[in-house]
C-alpha positions in Angstrom: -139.7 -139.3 -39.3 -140.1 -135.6 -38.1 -137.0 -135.9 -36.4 -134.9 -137.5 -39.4 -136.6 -134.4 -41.7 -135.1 -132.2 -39.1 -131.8 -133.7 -39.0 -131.8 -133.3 -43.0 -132.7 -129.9 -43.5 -130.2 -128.8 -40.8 -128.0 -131.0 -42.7 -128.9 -129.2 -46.5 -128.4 -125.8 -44.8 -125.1 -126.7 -43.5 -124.5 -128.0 -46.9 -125.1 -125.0 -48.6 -123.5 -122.7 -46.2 -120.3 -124.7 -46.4 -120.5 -124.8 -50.2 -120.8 -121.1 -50.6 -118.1 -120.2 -48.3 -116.0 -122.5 -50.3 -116.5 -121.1 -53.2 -115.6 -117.8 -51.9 -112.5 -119.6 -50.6 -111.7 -120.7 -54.0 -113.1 -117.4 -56.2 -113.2 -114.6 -54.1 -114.4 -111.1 -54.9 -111.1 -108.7 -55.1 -110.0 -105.3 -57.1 -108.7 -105.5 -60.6 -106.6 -102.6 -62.5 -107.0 -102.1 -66.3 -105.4 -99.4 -67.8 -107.4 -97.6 -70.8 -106.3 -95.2 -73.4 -108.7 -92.0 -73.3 -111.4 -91.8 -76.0 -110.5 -87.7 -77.2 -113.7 -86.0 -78.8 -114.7 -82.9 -80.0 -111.2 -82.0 -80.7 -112.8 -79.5 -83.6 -113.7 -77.6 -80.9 -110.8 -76.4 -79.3 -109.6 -74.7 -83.0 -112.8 -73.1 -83.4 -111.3 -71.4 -80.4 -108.1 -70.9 -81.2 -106.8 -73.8 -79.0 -104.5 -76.8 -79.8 -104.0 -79.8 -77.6 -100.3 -80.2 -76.9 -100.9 -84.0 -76.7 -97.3 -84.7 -75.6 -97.8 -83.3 -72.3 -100.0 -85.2 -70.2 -100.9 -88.8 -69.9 -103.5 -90.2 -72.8 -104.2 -93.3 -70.5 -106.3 -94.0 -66.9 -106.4 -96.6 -64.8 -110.1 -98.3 -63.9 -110.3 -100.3 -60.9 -113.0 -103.1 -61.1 -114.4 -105.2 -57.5 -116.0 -108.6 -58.6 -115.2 -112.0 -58.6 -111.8 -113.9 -60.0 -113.6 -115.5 -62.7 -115.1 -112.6 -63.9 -112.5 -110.2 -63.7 -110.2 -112.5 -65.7 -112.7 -112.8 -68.4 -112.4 -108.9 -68.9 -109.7 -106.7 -70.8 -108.1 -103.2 -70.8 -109.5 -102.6 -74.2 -113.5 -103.4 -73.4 -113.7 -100.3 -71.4 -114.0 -96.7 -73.2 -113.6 -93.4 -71.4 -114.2 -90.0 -72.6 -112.7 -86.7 -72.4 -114.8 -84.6 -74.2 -112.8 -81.2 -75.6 -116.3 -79.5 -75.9 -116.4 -79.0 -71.8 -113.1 -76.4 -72.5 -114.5 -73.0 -73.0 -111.2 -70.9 -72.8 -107.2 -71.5 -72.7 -107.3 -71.3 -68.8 -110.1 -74.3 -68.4 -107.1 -76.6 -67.7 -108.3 -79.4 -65.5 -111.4 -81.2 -67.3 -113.6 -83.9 -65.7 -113.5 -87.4 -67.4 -116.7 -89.1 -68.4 -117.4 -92.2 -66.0 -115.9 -95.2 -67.3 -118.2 -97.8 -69.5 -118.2 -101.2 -69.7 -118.4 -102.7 -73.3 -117.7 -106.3 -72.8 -120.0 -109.4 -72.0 -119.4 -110.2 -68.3 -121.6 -108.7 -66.0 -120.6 -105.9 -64.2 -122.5 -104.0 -61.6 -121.7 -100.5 -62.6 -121.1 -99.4 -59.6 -118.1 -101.6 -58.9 -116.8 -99.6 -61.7 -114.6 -96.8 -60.8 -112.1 -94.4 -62.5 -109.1 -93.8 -60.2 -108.4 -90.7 -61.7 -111.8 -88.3 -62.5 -110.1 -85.3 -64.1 -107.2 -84.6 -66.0 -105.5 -81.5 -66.4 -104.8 -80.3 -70.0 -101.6 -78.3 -71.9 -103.4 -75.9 -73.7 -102.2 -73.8 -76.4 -103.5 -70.2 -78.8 -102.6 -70.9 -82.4 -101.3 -67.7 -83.8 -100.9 -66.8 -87.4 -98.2 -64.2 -87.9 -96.4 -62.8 -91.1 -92.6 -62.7 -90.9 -90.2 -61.0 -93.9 -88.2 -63.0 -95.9 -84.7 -62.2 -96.5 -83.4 -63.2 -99.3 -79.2 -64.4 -98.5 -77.1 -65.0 -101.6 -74.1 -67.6 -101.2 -71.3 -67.5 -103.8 -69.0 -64.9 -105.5 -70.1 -62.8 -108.6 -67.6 -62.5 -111.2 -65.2 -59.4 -110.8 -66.7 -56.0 -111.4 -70.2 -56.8 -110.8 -72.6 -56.3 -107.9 -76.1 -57.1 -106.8 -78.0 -54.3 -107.1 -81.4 -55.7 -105.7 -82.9 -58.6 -104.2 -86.7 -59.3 -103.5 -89.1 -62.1 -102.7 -92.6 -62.2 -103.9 -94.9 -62.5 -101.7 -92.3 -60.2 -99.1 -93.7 -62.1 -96.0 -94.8 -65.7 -95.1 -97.5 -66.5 -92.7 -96.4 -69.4 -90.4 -99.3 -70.8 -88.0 -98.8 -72.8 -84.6 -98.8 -72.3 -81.1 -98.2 -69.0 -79.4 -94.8 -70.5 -78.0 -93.1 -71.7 -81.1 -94.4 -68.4 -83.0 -93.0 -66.3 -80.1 -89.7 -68.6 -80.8 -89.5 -67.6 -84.7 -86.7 -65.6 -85.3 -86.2 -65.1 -88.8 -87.1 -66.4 -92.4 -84.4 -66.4 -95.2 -84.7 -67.9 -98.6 -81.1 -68.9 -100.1 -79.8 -68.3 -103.5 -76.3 -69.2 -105.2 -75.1 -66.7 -107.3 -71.5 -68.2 -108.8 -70.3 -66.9 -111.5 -74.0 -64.5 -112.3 -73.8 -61.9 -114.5 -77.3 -61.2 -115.5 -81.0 -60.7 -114.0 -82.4 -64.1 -112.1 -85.9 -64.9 -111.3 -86.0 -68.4 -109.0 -88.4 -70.2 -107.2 -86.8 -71.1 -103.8 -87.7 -73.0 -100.3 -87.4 -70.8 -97.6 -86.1 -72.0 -94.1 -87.0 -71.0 -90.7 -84.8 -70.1 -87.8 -85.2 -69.6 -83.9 -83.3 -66.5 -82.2 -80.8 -68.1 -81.7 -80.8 -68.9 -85.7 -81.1 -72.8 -85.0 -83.4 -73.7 -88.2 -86.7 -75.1 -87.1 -87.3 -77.5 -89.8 -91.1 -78.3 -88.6 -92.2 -74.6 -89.5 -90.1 -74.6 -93.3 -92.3 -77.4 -95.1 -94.3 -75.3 -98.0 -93.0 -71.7 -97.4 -92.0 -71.3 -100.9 -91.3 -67.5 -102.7 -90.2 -66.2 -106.5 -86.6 -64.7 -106.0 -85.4 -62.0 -108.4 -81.8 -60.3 -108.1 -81.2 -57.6 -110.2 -77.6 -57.6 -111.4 -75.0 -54.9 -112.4 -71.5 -54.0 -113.1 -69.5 -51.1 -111.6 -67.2 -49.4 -114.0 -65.1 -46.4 -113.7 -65.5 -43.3 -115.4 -62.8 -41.7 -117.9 -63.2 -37.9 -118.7 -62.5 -37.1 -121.9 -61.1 -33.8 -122.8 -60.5 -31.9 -126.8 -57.9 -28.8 -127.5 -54.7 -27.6 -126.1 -54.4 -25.7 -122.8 -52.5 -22.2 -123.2 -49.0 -21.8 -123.9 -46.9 -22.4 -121.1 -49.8 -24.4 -119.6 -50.3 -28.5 -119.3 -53.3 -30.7 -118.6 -52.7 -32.5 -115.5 -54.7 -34.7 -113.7 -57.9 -35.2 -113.6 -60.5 -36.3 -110.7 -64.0 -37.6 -111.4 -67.1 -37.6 -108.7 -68.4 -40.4 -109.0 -65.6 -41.7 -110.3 -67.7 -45.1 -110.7 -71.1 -45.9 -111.6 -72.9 -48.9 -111.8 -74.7 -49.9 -114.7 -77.6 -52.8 -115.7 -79.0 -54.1 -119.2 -78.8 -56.4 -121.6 -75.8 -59.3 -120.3 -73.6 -59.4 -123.5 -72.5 -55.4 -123.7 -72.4 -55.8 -120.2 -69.8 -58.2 -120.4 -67.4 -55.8 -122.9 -68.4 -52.7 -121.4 -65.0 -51.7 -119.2 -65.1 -48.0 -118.7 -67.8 -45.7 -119.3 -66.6 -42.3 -121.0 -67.9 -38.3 -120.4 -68.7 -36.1 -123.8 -65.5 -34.3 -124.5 -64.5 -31.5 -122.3 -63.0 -28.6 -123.8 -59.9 -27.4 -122.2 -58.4 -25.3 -125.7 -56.6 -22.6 -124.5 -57.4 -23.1 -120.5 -54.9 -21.4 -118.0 -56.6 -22.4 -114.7 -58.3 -25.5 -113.5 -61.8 -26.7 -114.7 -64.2 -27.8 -112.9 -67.3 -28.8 -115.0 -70.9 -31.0 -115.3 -70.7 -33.2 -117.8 -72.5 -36.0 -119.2 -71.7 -39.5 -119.5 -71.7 -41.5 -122.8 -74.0 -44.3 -122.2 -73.6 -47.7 -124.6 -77.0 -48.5 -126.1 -78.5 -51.5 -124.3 -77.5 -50.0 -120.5 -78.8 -47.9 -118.1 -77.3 -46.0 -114.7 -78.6 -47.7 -111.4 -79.2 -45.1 -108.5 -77.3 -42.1 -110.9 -77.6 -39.2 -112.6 -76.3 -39.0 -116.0 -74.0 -36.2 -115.2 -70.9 -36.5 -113.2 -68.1 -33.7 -111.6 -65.0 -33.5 -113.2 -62.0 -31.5 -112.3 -59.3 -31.2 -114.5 -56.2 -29.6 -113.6 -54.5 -26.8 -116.1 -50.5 -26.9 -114.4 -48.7 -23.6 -115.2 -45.3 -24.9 -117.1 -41.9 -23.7 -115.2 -40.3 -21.9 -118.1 -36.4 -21.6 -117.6 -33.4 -20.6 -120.0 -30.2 -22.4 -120.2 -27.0 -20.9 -121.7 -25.2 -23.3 -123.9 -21.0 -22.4 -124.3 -19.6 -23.7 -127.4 -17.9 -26.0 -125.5 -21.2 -27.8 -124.2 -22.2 -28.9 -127.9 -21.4 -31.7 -129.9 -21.0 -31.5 -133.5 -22.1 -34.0 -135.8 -21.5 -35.4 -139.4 -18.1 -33.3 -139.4 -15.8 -34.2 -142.0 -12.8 -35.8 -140.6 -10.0 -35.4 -143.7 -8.5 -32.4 -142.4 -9.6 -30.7 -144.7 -12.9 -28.1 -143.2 -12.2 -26.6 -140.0 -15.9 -26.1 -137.7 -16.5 -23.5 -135.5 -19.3 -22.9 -133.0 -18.7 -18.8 -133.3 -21.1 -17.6 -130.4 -23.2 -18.8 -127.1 -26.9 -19.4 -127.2 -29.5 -19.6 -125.0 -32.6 -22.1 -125.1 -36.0 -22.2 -123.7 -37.3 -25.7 -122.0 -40.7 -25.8 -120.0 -42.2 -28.4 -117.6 -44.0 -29.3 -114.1 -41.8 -27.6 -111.7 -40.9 -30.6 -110.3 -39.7 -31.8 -113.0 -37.5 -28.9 -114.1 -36.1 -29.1 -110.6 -32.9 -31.0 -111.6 -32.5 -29.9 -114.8 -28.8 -28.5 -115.6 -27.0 -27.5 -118.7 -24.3 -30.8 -117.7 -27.5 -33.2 -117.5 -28.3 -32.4 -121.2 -26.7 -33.4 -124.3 -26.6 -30.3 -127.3 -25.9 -31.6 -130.5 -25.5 -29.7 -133.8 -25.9 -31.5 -136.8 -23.3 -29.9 -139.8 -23.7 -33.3 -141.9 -23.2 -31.8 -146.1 -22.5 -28.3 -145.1 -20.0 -26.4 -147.3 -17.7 -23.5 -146.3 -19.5 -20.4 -144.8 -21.7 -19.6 -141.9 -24.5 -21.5 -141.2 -27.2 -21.4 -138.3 -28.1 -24.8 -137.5 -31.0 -25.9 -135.1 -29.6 -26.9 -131.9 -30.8 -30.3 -130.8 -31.4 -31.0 -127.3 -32.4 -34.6 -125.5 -35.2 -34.1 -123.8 -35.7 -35.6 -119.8 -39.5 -37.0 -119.7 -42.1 -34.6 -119.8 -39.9 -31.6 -120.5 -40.1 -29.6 -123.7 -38.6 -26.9 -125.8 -39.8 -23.6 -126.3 -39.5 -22.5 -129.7 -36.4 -23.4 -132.4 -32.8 -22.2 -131.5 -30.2 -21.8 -133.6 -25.9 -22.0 -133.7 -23.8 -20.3 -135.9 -21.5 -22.6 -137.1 -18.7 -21.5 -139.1 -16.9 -23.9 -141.9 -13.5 -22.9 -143.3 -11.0 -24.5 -146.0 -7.8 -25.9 -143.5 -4.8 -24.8 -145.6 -2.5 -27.2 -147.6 0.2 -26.5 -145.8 -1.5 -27.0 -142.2 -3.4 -29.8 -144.1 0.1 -31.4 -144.8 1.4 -30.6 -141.2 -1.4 -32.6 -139.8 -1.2 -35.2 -142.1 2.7 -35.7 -140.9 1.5 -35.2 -137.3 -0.3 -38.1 -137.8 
């Protein structure tokens, strides 16, 4: 009986033995991978600091290898583990590389923890300083204003935005500019307006423009020139000439609808009565109620020129005038008796050509009788040349005989 015991137990043993080395055989202990997305914490932290995570640079999953059986390790899944990286270990911008909390286990099967293990224990951060910094807005205007006016001014309110984000994108900013069209504006406008943000290399960075809003206003005027006015007559022998103004345009603002007719703006009367030399004067400008100068005094320079006339005398022969309103029956014979001389004045430049055969002397003898009679002489004129004084032609008017009458009458 002792011996058939033996035999048995030897025989259990064996049993056992073989039955656990098959199941080994059939579900043996091996390595599993399961990747797990990191569990991110205390990111508050970082921006009491003045630190942002640049989460698009570096990897926001691990890999955790796990050593047990088949059975088991099927029965477990990526999302049953958790592991940490806790923000709060970062105490500056150059605490890069951070260790990861170990790996834990959250699902039914059980796992010795120490066949638990993280491939990769640290991970190495992109850290970033946010920066807050004000940049001016400029204000761009698109569009043509109608003809004569000008923008005078253009402000935003607040002047500056603050735009906040990582030290690299602010060090990117390169300007901010708000946009306004101004077709066709001829008076003050006051607009709310979105402004946009652009890189140096004015590429707009659309990221950075949500809610930067500022109040445009452009001030509007119109530029128009400035006409001296003068009163009285220069001396004799003298003409007013030209005239040059300094400014000789000003720019003006107010309410839109005189705007709008307002064309010139004139000085106060300038007295040249009686001038023989060139003025040169201060004087004021005559501003329509409802405008005001922009950037201008209200007095202006004006020159105005006083030409000394060329004065020369021509001597008209009998035999350069033309009688007129003669009668033609033969019966009065007319006679220009003597020379005269007449007085004509203009810029020299003007007088330059003039000749006795360029101008046409007509007497007039129209309802004259017999006698002598001094008639006016009457010249025409070339542009911008006068006459000095009246001058006169003796014209004599005498009875033809009858018997020359007759003569002249057969003649014909």
């Amino acid at each position: 009986m002792k011996e058939f015991l033996k035999k048995d137990l030897t025989l259990k043993i064996f049993s056992i033995v073989f039955a656990i080395s098959l199941w080994f055989a059939i579900n043996p202990v091996q390595t599993q991978h399961y990747t797990v997305p990191l569990n991110i914490i205390n990111e508050e932290s970082l921006k009491s600091q003045g630190l942002v995570l640049n989460s698009k640079n570096f990897n926001k999953y691990v890999v955790v290898d796990v050593r047990d059986k088949g059975d088991v390790l099927n029965n477990i899944k990526d999302s049953e583990f958790e592991v940490t990286l806790d923000l709060s270990k970062v105490k500056s911008v150059d605490d890069k590389v951070i260790a990861l909390e170990p790996p834990v286990y959250l699902g039914r099967e059980r796992v010795n923890p120490k066949n638990i293990e993280l491939k990769q224990k640290t991970i190495t951060l992109d850290l970033a300083r946010i920066e807050e910094n004000p940049f001016i807005v400029q204000v761009e205007t698109q569009g043509k204003l109608p003809a004569g006016y000008e923008i005078i001014s253009k402000t935003a309110r607040p002047n500056t935005v603050s735009i906040q984000d990582v030290d690299t994108v602010i060090a990117s900013v390169g300007s901010v500019k708000a946009f306004v069209d101004v077709t066709g504006l001829d008076r003050n406008l006051e607009i709310r307006k979105e402004c946009k943000v652009y890189d140096k290399k004015g590429v707009e960075m659309p990221g950075l423009s949500k809610k930067l809003n500022v109040d445009i206003k452009i001030e509007i005027g119109k530029r128009v020139p400035v006409i001296p006015i003068t009163q009285g007559i220069p001396a004799e022998n003298f003409l007013e000439g030209e005239y040059s103004v300094k400014p000789n345009s000003i720019l003006v603002t107010g309410e839109p609808d005189i705007m709008d007719k307002v064309n010139e703006v004139k000085t106060v009367p300038i007295n040249i009565d009686k001038a023989d030399k060139t003025l040169n004067t201060q004087v004021l400008l005559q501003i329509p109620n409802g405008l005001k100068l922009v950037s201008s005094t209200r007095e202006v320079s004006v020159e105005v020129k006083i030409i000394p006339l060329d004065v020369k005398t021509y001597k008209f022969e009998p035999r350069d005038m033309t009688l007129e309103g003669t009668i033609n029956d033969n019966t009065l014979a007319y006679e220009i008796k003597e020379p005269v001389s007449v007085s004509l004045k203009g810029k020299k430049e003007d007088m330059a050509n003039v000749t006795v055969n360029s101008l046409s002397a007509k007497v007039d003898v129209n309802g004259l009788k017999e006698g002598e009679h001094r008639i006016p002489i009457k010249i025409t004129l070339p542009p911008n040349i006068t006459q000095s004084g009246e001058t006169k032609v003796l014209v004599k008017i005498s009875k033809v005989p009858e018997e020359e009458n007759q003569n002249l009458q057969d003649a014909r």
